[in-house]
N, CA, C and O atoms as a GROMACS GRO file, in nm:
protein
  560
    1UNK      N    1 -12.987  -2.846 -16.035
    1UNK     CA    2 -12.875  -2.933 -16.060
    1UNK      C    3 -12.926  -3.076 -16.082
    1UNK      O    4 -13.030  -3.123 -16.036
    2UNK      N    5 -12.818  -3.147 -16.174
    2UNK     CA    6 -12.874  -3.284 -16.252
    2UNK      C    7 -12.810  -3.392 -16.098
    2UNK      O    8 -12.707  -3.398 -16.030
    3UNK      N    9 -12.909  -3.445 -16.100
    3UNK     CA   10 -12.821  -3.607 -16.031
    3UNK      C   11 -12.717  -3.689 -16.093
    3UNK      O   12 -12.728  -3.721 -16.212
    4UNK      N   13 -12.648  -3.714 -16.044
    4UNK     CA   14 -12.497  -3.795 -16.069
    4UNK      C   15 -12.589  -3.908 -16.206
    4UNK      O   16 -12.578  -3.893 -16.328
    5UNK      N   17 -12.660  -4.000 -16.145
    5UNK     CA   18 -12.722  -4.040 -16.254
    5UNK      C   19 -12.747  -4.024 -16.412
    5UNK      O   20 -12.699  -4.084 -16.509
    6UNK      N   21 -12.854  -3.906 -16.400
    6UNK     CA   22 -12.874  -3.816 -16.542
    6UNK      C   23 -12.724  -3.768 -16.570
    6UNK      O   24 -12.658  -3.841 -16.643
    7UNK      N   25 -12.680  -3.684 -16.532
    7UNK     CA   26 -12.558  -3.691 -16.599
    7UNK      C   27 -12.436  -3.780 -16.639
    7UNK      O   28 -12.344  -3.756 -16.717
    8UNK      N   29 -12.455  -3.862 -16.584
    8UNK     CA   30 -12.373  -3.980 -16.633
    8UNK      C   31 -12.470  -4.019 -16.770
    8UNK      O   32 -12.434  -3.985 -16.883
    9UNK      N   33 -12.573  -4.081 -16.750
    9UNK     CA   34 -12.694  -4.099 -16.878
    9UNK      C   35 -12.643  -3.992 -17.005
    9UNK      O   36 -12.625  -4.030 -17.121
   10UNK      N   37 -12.624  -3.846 -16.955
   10UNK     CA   38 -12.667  -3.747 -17.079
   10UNK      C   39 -12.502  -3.776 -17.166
   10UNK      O   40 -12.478  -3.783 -17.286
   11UNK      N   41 -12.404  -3.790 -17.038
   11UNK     CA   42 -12.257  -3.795 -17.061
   11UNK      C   43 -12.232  -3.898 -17.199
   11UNK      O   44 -12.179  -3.888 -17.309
   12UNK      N   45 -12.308  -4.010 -17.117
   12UNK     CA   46 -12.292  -4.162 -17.225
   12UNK      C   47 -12.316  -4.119 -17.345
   12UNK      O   48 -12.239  -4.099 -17.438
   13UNK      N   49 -12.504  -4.098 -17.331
   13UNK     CA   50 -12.565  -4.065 -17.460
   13UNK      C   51 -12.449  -3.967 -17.570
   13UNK      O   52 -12.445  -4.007 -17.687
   14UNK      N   53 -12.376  -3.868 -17.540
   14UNK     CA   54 -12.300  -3.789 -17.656
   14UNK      C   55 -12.175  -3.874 -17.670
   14UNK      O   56 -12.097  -3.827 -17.753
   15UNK      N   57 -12.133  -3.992 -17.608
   15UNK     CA   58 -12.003  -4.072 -17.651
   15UNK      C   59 -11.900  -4.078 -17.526
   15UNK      O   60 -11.782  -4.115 -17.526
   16UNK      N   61 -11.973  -4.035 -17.429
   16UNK     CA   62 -11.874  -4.065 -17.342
   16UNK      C   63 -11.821  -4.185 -17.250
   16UNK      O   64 -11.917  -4.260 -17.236
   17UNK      N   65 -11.736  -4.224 -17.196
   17UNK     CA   66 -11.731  -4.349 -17.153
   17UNK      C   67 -11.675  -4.375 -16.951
   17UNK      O   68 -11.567  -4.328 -16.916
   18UNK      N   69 -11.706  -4.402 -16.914
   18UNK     CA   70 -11.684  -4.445 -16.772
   18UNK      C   71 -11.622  -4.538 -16.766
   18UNK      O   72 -11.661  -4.633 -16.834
   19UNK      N   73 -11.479  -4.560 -16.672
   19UNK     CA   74 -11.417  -4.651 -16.615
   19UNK      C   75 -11.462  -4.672 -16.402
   19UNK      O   76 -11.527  -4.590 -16.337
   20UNK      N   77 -11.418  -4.767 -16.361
   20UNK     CA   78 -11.383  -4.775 -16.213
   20UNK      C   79 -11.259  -4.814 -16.185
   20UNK      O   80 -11.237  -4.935 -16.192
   21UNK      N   81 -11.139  -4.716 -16.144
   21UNK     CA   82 -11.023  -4.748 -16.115
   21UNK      C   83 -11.055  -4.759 -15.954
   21UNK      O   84 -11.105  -4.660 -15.901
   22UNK      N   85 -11.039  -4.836 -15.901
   22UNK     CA   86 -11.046  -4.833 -15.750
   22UNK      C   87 -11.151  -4.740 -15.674
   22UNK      O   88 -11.264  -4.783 -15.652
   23UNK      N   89 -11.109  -4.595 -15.631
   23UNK     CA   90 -11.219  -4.525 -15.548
   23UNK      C   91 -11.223  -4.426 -15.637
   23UNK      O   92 -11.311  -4.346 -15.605
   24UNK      N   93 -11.145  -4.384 -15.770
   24UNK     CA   94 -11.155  -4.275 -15.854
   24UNK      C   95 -11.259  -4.378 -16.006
   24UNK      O   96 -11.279  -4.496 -16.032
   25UNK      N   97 -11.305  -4.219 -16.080
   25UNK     CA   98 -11.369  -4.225 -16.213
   25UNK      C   99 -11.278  -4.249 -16.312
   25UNK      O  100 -11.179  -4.183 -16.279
   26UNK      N  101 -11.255  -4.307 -16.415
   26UNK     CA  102 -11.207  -4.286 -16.537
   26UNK      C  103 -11.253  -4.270 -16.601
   26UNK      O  104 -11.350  -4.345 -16.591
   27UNK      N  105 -11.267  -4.177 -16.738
   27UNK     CA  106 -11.360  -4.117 -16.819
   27UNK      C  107 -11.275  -4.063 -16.943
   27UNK      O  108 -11.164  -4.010 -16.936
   28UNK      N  109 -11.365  -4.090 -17.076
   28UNK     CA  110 -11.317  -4.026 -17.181
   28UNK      C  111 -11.459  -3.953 -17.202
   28UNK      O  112 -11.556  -4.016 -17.160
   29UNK      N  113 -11.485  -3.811 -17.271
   29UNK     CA  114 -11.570  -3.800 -17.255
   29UNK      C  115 -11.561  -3.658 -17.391
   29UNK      O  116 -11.474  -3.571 -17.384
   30UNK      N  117 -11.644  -3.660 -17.478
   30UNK     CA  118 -11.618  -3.572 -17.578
   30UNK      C  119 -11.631  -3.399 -17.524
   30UNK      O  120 -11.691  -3.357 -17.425
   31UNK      N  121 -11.552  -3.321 -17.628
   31UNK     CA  122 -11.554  -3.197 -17.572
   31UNK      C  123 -11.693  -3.078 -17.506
   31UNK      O  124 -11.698  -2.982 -17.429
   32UNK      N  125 -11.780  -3.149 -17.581
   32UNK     CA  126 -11.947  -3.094 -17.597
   32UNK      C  127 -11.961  -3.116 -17.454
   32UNK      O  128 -12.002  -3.014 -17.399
   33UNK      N  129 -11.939  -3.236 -17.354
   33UNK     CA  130 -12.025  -3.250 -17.257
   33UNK      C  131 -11.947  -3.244 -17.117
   33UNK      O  132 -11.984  -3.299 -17.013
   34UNK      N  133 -11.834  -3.170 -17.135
   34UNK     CA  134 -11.718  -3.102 -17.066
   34UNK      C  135 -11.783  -3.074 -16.947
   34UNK      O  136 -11.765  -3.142 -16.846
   35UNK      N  137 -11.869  -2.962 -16.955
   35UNK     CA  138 -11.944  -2.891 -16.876
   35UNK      C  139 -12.028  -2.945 -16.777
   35UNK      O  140 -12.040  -2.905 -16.662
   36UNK      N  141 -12.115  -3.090 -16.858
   36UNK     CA  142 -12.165  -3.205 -16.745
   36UNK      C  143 -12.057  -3.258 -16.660
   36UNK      O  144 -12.074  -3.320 -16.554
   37UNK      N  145 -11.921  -3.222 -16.727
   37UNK     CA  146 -11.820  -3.338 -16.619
   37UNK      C  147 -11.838  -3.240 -16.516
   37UNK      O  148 -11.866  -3.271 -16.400
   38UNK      N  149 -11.817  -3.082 -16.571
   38UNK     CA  150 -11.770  -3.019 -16.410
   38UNK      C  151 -11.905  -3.044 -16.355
   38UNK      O  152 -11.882  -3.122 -16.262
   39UNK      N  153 -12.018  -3.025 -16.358
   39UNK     CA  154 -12.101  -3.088 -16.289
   39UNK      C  155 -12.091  -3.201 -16.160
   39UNK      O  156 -12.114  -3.200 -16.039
   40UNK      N  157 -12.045  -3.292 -16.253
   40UNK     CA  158 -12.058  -3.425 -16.230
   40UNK      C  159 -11.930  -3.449 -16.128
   40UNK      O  160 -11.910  -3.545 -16.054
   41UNK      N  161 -11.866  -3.354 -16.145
   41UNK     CA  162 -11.711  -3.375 -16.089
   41UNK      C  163 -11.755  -3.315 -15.879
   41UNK      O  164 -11.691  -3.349 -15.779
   42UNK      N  165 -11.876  -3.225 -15.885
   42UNK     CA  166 -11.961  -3.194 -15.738
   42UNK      C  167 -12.017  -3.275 -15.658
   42UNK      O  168 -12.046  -3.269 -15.538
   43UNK      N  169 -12.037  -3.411 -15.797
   43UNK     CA  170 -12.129  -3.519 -15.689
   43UNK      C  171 -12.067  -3.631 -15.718
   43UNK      O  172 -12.129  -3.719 -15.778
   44UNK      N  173 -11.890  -3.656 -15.666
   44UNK     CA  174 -11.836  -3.754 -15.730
   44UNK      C  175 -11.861  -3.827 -15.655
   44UNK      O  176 -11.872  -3.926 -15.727
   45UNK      N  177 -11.897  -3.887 -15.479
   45UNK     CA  178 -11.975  -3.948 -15.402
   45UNK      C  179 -12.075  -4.045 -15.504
   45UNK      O  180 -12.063  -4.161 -15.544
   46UNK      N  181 -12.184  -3.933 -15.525
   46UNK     CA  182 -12.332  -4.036 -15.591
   46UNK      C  183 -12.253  -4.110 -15.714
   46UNK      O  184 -12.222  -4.229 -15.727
   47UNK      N  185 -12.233  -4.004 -15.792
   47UNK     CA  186 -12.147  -4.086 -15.941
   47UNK      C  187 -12.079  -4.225 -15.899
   47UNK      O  188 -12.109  -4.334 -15.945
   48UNK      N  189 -11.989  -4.201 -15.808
   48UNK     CA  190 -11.900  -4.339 -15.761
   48UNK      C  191 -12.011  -4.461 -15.754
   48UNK      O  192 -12.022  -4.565 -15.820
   49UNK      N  193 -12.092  -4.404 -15.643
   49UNK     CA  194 -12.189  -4.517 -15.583
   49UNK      C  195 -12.252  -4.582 -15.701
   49UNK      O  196 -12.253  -4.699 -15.739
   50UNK      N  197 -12.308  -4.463 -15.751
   50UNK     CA  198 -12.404  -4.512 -15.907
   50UNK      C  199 -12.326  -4.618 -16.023
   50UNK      O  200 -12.374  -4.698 -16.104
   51UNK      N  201 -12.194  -4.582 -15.991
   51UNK     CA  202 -12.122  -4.680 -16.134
   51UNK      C  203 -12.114  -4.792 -16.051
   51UNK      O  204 -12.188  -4.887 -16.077
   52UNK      N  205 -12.018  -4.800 -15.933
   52UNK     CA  206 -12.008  -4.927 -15.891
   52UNK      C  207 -12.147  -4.986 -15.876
   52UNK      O  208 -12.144  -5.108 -15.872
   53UNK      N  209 -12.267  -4.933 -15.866
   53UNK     CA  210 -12.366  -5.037 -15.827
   53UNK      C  211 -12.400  -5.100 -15.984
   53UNK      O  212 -12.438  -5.216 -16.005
   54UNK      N  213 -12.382  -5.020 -16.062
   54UNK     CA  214 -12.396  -5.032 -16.246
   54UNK      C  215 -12.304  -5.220 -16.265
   54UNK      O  216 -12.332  -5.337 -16.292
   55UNK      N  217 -12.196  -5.138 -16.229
   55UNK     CA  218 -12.087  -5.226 -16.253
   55UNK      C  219 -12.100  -5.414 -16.168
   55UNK      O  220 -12.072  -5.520 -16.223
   56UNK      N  221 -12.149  -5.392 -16.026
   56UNK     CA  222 -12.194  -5.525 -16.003
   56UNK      C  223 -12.261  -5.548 -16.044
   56UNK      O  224 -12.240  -5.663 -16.082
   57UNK      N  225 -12.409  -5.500 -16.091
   57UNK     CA  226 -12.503  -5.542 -16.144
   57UNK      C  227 -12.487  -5.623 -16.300
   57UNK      O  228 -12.565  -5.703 -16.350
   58UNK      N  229 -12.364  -5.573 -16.352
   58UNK     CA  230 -12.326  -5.586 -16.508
   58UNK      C  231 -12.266  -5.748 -16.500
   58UNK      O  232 -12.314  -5.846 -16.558
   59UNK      N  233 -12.124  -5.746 -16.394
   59UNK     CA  234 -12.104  -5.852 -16.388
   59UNK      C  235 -12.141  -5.984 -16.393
   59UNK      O  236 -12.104  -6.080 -16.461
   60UNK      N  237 -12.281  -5.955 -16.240
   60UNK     CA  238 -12.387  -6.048 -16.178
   60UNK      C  239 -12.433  -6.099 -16.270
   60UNK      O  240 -12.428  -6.222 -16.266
   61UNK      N  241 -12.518  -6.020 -16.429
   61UNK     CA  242 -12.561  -6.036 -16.514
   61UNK      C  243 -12.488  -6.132 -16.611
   61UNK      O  244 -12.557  -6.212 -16.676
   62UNK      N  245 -12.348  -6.130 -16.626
   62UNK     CA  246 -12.271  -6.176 -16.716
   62UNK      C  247 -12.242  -6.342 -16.680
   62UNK      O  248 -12.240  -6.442 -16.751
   63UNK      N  249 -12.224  -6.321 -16.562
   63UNK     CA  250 -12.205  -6.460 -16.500
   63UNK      C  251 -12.365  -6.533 -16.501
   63UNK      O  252 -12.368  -6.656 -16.510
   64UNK      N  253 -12.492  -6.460 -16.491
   64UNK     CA  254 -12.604  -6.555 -16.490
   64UNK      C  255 -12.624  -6.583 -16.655
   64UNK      O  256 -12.684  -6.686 -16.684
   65UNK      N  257 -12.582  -6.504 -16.753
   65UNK     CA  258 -12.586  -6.528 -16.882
   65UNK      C  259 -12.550  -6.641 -16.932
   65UNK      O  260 -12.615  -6.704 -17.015
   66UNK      N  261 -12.408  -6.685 -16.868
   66UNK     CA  262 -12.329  -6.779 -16.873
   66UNK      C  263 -12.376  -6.925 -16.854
   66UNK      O  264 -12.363  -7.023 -16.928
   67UNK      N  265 -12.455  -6.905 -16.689
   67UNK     CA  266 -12.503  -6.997 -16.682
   67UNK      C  267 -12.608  -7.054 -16.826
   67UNK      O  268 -12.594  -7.140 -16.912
   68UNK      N  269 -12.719  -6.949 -16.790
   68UNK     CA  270 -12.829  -6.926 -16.885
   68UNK      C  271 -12.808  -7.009 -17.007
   68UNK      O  272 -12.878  -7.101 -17.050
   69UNK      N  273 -12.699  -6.958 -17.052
   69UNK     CA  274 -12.690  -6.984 -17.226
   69UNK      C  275 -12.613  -7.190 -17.170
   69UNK      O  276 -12.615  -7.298 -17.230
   70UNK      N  277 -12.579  -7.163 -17.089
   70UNK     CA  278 -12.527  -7.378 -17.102
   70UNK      C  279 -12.612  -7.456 -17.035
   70UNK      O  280 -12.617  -7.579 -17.035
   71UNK      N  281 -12.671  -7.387 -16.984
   71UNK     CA  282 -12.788  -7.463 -16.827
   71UNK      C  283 -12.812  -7.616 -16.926
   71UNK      O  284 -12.842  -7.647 -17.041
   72UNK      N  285 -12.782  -7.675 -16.808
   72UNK     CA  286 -12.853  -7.852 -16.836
   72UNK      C  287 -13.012  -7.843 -16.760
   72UNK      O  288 -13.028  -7.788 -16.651
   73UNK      N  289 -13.102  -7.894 -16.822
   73UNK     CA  290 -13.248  -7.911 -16.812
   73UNK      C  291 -13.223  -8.021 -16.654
   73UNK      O  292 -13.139  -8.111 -16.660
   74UNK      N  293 -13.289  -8.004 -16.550
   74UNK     CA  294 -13.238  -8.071 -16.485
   74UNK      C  295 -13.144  -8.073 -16.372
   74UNK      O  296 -13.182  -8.156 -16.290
   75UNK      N  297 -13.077  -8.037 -16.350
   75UNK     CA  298 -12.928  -8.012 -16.332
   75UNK      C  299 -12.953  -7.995 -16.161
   75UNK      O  300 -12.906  -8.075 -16.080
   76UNK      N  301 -13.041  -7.869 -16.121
   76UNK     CA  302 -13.041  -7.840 -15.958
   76UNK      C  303 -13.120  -7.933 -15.910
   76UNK      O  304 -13.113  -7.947 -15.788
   77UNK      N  305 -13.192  -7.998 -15.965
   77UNK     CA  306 -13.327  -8.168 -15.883
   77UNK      C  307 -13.171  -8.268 -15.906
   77UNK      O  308 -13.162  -8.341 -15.806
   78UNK      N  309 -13.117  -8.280 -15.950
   78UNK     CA  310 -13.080  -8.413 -15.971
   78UNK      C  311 -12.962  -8.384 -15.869
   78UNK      O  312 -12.927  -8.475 -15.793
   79UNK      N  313 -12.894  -8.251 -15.865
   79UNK     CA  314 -12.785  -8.216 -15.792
   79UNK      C  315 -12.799  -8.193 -15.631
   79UNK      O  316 -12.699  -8.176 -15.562
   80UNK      N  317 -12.893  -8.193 -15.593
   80UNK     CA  318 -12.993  -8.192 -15.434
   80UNK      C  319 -13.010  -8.364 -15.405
   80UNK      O  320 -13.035  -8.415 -15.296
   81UNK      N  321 -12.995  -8.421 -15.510
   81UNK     CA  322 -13.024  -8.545 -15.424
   81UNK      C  323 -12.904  -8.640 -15.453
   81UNK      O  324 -12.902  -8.746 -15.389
   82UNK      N  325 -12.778  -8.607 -15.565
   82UNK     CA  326 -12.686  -8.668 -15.594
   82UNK      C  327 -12.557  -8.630 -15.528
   82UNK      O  328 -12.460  -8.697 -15.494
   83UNK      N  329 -12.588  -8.475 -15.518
   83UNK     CA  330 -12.455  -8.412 -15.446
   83UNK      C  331 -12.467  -8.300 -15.379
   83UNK      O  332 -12.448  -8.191 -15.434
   84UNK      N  333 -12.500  -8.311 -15.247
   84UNK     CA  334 -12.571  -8.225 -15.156
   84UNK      C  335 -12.473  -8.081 -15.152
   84UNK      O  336 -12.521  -7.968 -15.156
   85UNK      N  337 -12.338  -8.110 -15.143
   85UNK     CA  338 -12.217  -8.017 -15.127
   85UNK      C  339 -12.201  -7.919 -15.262
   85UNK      O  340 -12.140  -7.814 -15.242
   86UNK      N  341 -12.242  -7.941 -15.379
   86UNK     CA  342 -12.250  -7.919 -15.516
   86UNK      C  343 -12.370  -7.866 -15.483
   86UNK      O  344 -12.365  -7.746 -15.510
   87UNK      N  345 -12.458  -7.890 -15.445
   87UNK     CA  346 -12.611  -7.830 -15.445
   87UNK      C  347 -12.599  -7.706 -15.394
   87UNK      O  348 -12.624  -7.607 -15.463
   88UNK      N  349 -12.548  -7.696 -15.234
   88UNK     CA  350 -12.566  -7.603 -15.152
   88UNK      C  351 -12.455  -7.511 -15.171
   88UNK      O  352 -12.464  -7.412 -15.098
   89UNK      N  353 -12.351  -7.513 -15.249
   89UNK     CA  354 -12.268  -7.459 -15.294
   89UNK      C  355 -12.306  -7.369 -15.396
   89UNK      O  356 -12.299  -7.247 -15.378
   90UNK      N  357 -12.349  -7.421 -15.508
   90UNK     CA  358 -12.415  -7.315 -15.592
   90UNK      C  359 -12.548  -7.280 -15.576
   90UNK      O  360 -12.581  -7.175 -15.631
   91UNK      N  361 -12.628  -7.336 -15.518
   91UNK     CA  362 -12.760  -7.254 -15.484
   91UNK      C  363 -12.773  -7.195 -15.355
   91UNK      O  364 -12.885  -7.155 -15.324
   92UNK      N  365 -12.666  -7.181 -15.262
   92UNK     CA  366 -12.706  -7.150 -15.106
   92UNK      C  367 -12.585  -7.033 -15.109
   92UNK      O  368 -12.592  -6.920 -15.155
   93UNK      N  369 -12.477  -7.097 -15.047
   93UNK     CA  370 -12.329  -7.078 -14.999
   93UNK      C  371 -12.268  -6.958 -15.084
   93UNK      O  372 -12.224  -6.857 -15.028
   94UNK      N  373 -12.268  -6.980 -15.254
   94UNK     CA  374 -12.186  -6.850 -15.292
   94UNK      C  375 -12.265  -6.778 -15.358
   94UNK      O  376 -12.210  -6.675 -15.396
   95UNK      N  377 -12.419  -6.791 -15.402
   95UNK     CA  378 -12.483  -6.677 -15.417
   95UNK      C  379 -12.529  -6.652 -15.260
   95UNK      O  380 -12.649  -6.646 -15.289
   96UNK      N  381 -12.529  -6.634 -15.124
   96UNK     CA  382 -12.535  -6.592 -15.064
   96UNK      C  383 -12.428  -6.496 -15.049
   96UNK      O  384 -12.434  -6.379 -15.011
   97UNK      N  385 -12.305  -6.582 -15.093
   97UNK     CA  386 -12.138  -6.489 -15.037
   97UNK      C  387 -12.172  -6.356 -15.137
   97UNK      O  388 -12.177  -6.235 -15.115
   98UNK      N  389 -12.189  -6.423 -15.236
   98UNK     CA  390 -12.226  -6.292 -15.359
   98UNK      C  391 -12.317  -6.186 -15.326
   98UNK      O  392 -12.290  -6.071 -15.359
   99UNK      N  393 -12.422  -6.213 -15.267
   99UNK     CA  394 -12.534  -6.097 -15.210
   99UNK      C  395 -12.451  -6.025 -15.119
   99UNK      O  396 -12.467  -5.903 -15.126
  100UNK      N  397 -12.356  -6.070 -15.024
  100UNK     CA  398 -12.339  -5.986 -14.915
  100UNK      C  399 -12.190  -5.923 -14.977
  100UNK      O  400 -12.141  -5.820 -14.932
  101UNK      N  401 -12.139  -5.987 -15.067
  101UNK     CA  402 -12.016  -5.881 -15.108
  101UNK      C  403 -12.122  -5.765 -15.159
  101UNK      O  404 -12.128  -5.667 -15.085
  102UNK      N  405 -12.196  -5.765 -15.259
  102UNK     CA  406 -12.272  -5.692 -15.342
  102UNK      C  407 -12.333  -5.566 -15.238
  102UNK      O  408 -12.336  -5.443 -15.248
  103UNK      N  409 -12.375  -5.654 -15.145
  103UNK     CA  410 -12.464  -5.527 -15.055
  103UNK      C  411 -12.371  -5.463 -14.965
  103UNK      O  412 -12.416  -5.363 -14.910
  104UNK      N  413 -12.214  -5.506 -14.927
  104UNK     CA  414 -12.168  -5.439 -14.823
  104UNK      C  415 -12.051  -5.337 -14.925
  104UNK      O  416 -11.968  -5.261 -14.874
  105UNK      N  417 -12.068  -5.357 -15.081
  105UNK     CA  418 -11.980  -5.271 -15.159
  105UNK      C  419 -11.850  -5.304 -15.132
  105UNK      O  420 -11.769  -5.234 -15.072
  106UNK      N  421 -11.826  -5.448 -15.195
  106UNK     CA  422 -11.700  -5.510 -15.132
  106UNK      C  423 -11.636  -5.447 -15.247
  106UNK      O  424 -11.700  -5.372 -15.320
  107UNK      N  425 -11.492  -5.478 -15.271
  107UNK     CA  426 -11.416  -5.460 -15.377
  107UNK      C  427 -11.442  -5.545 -15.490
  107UNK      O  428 -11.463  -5.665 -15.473
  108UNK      N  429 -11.441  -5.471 -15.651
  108UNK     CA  430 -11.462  -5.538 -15.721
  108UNK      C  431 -11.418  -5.672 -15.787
  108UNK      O  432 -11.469  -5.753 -15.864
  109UNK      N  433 -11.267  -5.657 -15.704
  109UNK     CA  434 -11.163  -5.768 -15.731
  109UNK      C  435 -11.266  -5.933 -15.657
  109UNK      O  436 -11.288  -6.044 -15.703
  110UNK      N  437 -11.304  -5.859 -15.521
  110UNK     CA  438 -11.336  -5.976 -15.401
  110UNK      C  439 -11.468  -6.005 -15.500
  110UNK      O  440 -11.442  -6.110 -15.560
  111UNK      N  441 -11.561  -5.969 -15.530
  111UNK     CA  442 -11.685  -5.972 -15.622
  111UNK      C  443 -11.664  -6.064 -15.724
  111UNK      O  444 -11.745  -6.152 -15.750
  112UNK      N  445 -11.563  -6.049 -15.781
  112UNK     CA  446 -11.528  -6.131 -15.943
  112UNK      C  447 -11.500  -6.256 -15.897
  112UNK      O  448 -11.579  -6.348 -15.923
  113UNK      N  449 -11.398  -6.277 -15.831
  113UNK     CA  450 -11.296  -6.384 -15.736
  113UNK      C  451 -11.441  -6.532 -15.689
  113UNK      O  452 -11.434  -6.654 -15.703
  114UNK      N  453 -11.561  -6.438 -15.629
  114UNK     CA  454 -11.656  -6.542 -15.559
  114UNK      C  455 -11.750  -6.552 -15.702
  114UNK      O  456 -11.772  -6.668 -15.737
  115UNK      N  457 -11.807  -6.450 -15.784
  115UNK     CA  458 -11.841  -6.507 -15.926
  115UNK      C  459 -11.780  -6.586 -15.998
  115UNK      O  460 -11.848  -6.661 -16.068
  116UNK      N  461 -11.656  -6.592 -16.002
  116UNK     CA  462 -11.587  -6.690 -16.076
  116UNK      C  463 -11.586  -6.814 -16.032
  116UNK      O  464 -11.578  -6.906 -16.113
  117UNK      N  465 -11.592  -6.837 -15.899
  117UNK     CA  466 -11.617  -6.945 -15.802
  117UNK      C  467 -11.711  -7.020 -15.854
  117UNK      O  468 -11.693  -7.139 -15.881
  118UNK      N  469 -11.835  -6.948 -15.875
  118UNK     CA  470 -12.003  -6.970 -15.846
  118UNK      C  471 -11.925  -7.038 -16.032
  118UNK      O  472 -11.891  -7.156 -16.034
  119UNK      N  473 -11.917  -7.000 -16.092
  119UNK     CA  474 -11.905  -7.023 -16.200
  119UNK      C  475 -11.869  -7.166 -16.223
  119UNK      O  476 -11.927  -7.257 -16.281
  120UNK      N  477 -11.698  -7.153 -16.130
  120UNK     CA  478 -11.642  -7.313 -16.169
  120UNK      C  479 -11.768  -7.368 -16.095
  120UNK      O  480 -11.872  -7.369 -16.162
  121UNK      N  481 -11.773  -7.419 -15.953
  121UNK     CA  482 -11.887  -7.496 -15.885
  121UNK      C  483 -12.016  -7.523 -16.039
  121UNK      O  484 -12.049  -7.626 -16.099
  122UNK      N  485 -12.047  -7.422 -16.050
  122UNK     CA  486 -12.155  -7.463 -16.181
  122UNK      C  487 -12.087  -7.555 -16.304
  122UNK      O  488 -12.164  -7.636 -16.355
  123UNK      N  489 -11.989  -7.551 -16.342
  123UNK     CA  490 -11.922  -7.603 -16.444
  123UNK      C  491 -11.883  -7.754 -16.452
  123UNK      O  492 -11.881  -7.844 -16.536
  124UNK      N  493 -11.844  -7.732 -16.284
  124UNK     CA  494 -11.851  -7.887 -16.242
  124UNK      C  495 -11.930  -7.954 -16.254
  124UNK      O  496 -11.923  -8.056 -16.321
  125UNK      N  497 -12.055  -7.905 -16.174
  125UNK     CA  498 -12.198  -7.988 -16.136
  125UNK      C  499 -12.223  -8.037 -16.255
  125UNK      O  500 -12.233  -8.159 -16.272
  126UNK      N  501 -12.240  -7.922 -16.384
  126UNK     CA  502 -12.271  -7.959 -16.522
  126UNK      C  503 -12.187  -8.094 -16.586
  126UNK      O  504 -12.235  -8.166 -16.673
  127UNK      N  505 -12.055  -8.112 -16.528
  127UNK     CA  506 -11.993  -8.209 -16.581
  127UNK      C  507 -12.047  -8.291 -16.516
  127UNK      O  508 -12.113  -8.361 -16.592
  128UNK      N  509 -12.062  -8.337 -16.373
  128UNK     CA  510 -12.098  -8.443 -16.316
  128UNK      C  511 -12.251  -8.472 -16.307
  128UNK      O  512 -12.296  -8.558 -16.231
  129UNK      N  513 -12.312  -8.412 -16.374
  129UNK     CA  514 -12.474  -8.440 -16.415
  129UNK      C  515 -12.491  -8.513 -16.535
  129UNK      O  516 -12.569  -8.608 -16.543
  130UNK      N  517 -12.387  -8.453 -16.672
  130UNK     CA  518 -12.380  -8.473 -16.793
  130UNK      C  519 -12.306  -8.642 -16.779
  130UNK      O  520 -12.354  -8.750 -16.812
  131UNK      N  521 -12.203  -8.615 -16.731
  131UNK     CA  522 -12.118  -8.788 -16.673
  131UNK      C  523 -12.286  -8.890 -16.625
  131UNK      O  524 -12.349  -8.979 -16.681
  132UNK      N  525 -12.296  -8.840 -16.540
  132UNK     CA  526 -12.430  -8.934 -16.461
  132UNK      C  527 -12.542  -9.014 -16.588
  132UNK      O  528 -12.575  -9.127 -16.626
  133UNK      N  529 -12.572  -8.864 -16.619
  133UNK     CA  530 -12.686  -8.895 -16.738
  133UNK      C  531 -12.616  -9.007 -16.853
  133UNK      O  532 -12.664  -9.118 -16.874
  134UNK      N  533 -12.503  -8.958 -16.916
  134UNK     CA  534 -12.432  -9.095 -16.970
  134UNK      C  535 -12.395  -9.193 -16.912
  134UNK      O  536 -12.358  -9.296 -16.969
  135UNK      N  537 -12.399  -9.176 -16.787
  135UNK     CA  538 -12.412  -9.386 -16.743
  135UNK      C  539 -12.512  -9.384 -16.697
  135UNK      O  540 -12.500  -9.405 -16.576
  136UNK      N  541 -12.624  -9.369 -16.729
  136UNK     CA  542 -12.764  -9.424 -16.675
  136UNK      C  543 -12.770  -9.387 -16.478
  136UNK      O  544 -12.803  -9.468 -16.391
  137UNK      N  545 -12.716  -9.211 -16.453
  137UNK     CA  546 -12.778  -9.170 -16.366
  137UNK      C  547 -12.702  -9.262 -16.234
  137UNK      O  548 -12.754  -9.241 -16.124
  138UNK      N  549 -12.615  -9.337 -16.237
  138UNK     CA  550 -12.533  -9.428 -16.115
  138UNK      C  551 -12.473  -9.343 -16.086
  138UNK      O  552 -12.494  -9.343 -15.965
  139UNK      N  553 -12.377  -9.224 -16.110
  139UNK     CA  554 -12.351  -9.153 -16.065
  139UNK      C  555 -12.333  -9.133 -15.896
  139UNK      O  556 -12.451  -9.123 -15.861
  140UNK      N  557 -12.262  -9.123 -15.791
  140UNK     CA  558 -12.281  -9.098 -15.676
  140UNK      C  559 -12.204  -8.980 -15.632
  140UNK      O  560 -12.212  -8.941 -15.516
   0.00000   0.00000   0.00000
């Protein structure tokens, strides 16, 4: 017998698709690979575990992209010594909150809610770095 894994993998590969409704699967999944569902339908435990860990990982990713693609050159040195609360906020406080939703398999709702957080906090800092740098860094 295949691991929840590989069969999810073989499922995808022929067109099939995975949802997370709460503690159940959602799935469209073509007629050919029917037979992996009943499989797959024995180890709905691992499957669960395996998507939701898929699924934070996807998020986590989306939100560091975010950053990634606007990042100001700069931004965490200048924010450690201009705005300690802004600092420890996005580099301490909610990627910490974020690790421990992530590792205790919080709900995906509670997961998004503190990414989105981490997000504004970053959005800010970026404004109040970008503000600073246009007045010659007086900024307080």
């Amino acid at each position: 017998m295949m691991e929840a894994q590989e069969l999810i993998a073989q499922i995808e590969a022929a067109g099939g698709i995975f949802s997370l409704d709460g503690e159940s699967i959602a799935y469209e999944v073509p007629s050919q690979v029917k037979p992996l569902l009943a499989e797959l339908r024995q180890q709905k435990a691992d499957a669960l575990r395996f998507l939701r860990e898929r699924e934070y990982k996807a998020r986590a990713e989306r939100a560091l992209q975010v950053i990634c693609r606007h990042g100001a050159s700069g931004l965490v040195p200048w924010l450690a010594n201009h705005s300690p609360l802004l600092y420890d906020l996005l580099t301490c406080r909610l990627p910490d909150t974020i690790s421990n939703l992530w590792n205790e398999r919080a709900p995906l709702e509670d997961f998004d809610r503190v990414l989105n957080d981490w997000l504004g906090v970053y959005f800010l800092a970026d404004s109040e770095y970008r503000t600073a740098q246009g007045n010659g860094d007086h900024h307080e």
